[in-house]
C-alpha positions in Angstrom: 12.9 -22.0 22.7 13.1 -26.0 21.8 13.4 -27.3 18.2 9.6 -28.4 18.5 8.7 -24.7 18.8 10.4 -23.6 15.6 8.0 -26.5 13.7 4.4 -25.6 12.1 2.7 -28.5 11.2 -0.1 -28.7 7.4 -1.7 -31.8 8.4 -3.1 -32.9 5.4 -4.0 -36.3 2.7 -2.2 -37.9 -0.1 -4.2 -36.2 -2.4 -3.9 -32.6 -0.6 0.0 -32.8 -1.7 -0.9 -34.2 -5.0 -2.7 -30.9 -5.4 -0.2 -28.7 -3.8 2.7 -29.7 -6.6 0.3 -29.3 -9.6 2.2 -26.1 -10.4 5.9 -27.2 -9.0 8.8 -26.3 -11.3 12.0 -26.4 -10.9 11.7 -22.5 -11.8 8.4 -22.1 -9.7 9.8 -24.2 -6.7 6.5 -23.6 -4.6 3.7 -25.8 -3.4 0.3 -24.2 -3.5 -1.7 -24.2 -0.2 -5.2 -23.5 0.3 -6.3 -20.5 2.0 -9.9 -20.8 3.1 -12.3 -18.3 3.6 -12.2 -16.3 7.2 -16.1 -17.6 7.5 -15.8 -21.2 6.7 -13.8 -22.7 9.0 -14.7 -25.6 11.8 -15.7 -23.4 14.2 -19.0 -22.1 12.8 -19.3 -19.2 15.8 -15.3 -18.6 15.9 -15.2 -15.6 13.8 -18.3 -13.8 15.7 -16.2 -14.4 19.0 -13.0 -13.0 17.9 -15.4 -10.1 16.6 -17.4 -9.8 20.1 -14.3 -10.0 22.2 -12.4 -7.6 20.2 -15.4 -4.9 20.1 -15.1 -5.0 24.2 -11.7 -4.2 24.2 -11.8 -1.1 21.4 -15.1 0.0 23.9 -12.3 0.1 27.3 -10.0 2.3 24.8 -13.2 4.5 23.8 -14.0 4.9 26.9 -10.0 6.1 28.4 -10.0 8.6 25.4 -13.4 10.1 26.7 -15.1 9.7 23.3 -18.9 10.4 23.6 -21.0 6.6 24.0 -23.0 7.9 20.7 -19.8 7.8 18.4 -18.5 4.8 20.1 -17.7 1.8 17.8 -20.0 -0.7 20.1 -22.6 1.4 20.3 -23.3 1.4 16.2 -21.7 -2.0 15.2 -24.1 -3.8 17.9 -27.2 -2.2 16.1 -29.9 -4.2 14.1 -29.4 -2.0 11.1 -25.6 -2.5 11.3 -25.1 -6.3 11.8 -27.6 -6.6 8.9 -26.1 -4.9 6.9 -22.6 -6.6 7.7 -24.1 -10.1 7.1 -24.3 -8.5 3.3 -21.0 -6.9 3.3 -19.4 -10.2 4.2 -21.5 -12.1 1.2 -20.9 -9.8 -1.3 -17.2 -8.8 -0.7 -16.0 -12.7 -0.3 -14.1 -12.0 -3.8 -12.5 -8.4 -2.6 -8.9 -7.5 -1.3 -10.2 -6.8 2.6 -11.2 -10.6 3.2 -8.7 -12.5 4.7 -7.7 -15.9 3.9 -6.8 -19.0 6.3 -3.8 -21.5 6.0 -4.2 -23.6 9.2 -0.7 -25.1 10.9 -0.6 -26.8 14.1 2.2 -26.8 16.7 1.1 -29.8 17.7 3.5 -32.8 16.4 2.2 -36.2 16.3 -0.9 -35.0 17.3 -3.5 -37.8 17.5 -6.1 -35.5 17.5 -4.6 -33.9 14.9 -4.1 -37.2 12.4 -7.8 -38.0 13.4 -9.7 -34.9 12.4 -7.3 -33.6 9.1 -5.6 -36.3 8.2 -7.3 -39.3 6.8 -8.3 -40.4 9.9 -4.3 -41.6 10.1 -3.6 -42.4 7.0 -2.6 -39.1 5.1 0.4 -36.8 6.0 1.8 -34.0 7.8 3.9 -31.4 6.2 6.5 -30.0 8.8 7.4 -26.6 8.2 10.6 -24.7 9.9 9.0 -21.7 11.0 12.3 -19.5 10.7 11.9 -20.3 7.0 8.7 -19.0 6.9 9.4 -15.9 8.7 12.3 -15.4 5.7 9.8 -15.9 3.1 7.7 -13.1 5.1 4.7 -15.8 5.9 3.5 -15.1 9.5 2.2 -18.1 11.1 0.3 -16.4 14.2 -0.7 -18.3 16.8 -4.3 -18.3 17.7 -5.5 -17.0 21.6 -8.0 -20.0 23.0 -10.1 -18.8 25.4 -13.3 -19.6 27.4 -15.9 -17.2 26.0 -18.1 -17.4 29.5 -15.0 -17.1 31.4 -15.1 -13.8 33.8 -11.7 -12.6 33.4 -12.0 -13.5 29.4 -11.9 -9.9 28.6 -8.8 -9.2 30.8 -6.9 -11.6 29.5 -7.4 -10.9 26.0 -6.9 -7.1 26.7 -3.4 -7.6 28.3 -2.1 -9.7 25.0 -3.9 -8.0 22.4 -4.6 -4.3 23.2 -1.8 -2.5 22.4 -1.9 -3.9 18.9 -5.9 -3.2 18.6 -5.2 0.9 20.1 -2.5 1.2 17.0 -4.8 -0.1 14.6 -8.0 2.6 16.2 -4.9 5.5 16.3 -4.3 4.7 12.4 -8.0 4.9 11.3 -7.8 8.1 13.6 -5.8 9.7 11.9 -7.9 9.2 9.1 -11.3 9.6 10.2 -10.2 12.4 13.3 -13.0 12.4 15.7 -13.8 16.4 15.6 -14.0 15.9 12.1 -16.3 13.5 12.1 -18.4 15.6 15.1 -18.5 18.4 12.8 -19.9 16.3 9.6 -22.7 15.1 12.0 -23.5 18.6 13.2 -24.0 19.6 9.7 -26.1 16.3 8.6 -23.4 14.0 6.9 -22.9 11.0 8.6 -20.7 9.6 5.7 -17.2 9.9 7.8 -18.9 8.4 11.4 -19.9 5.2 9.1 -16.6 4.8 7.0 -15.0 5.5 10.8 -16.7 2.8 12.7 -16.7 0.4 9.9 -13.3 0.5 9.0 -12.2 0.2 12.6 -14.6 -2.6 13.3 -13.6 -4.8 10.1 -9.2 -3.8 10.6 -9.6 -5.2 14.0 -11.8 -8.0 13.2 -9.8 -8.9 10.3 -6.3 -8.9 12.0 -7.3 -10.2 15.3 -10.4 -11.5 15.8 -9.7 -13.7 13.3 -6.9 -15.1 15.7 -9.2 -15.4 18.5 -10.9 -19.6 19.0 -13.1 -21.3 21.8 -11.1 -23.0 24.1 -12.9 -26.7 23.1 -10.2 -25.9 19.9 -7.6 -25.9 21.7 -6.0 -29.2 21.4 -4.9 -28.3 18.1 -2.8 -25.4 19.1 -3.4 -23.7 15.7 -1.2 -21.3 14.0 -2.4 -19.2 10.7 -1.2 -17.6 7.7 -3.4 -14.7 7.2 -3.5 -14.4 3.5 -5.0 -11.3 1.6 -6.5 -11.5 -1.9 -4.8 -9.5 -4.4 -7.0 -8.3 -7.1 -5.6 -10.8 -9.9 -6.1 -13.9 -7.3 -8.2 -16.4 -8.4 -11.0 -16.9 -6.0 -12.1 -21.0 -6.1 -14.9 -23.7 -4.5 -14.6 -26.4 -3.0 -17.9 -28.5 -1.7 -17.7 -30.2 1.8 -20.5 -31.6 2.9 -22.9 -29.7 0.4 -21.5 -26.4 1.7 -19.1 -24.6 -1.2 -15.9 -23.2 0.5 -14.4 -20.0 -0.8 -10.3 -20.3 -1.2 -7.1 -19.2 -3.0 -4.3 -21.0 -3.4 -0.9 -19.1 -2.0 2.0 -20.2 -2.6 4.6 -21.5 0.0 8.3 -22.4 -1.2 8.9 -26.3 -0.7 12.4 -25.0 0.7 10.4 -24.5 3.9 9.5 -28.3 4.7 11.8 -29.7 6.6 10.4 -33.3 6.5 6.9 -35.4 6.1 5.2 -37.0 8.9 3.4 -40.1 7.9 0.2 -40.9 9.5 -0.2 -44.1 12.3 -2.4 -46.1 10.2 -0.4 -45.6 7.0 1.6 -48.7 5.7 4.8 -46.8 6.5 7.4 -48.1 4.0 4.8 -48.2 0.8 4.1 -44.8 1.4 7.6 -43.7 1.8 8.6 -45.0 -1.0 5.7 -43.4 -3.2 6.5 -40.1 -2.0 10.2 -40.4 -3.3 9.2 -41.5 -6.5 6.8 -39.1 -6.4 9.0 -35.9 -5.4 11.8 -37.1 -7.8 8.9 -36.9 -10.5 8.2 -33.5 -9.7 12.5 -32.7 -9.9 12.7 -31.6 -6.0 16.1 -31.6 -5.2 17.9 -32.6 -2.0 15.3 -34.9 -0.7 16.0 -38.7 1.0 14.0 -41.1 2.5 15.8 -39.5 5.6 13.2 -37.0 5.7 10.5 -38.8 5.6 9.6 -39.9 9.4 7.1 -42.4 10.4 4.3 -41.4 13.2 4.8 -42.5 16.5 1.5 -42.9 17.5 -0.3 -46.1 18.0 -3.3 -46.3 16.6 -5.5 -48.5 15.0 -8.7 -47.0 12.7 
């Protein structure tokens, strides 16, 4: 694996790491990142692809364990009733403990692309994070699958890299929703387990890897997340963009785990350096040089 592998990339503005050392101590030695809400990122469709792909691939397991097509998780979860019901679900639970949360990394360094669309157009920042170090600190950056929705071998390909982890998710809800148990509730008129079965499968599966799954026009920005779940004492905050308010939290990610800052193409290099030094040895962080603050390579001109 090359050194360029082990790096995660925040690519972010000036005032994104004001706000991420509001809370820095030398106690508290964290930066707070913002985790945005699994339905308010770029991609406006992302999220219902992840969700359509994955529902194809529990259907090829439902249908090797010979379960009848009326229990079957596509069969419900493709309904009228169901997907308006879920539009609700996903309103009203955007404050509850089963919504996950996004912290966006690239792998991409000195990404152009990258500086353009999240970074000032050029002139912000990028925090570069070892990704060993976030592994210690048990933060999972996954990367995210890109693939071609309209693509005929889409399904195949997403089957062979995430299907065994999708069949031990279905086995665990299994084993608490067993499907002669839930046969025999229908046969006597309660459809109460079939419903907590199908949803529960449908939201685990959704929520841990459909969630992972982007159009291939994304691509370019070879994305890795943080998956972050909201604990019940989280506070949940807004943000507007564009007239739209974004659900987030703020998690916390020890500074300990930035190797060095990348500063943008269009930034004036040496001002901004120097800023960040003063700023840092404001803020008591310890260890920290102008060694490790690196300028972009990129030429550009905005």
């Amino acid at each position: 694996m090359s050194y360029r592998n082990l790096q995660r990339l925040h690519y972010t503005t000036t005032s994104g790491l004001l706000g991420m050392f509001k809370d820095y101590t030398d106690e508290q030695a964290k930066i707070k990142l913002w985790a945005t809400h699994y339905l308010y990122m770029n991609d406006p469709e992302e999220f219902k692809l992840g969700t359509k792909l994955c529902t194809e691939i529990i259907d090829q397991i439902e249908s090797e364990l010979c379960i009848p097509m009326e229990l079957r998780v596509k069969n419900f979860v493709e309904s009228t009733p169901y997907i308006e019901a879920l539009s609700d679900y996903r309103r009203t639970s955007v404050g509850q403990t089963i919504c996950p949360y996004i912290i966006s990394f690239s792998k991409a360094y000195d990404s152009l692309h990258m500086w353009d669309m999240y970074a000032s157009h050029g002139n912000g920042l990028a925090l570069v994070f070892n990704y060993q170090k976030l592994l210690e600190a048990k933060l999972l950056a996954a990367d995210c699958f890109y693939c071609n929705p309209v693509c005929d071998n889409v399904i195949s390909c997403l089957s062979n890299k995430y299907k065994d982890a999708i069949l031990e998710i279905y086995k665990d809800v299994d084993e608490e929703f067993p499907i002669d148990v839930v046969k025999g509730s229908i046969e006597h008129g309660d459809y109460g387990s079939y419903y907590n079965r199908i949803h529960t499968i449908h939201t685990l599966v959704s929520g841990h890897i459909g969630i992972r799954i982007k159009n291939h026009s994304y691509s370019i920005e070879d994305e890795a997340r943080i998956i972050v779940r909201k604990n019940d004492d989280t506070k949940l905050l807004f943000r507007d963009r564009k007239g739209v308010l974004l659900p987030y939290i703020e998690s916390p990610i020890p500074f300990d785990c930035v190797e060095h800052i990348l500063v943008g193409p269009t930034a004036d290099f040496y001002r901004v350096r120097e800023s960040i030094l003063i700023f840092l040895d404001h803020k008591g962080v310890k260890n920290w040089n102008k060694n490790k603050i690196i300028q972009s390579m990129v030429p550009y001109r905005f």
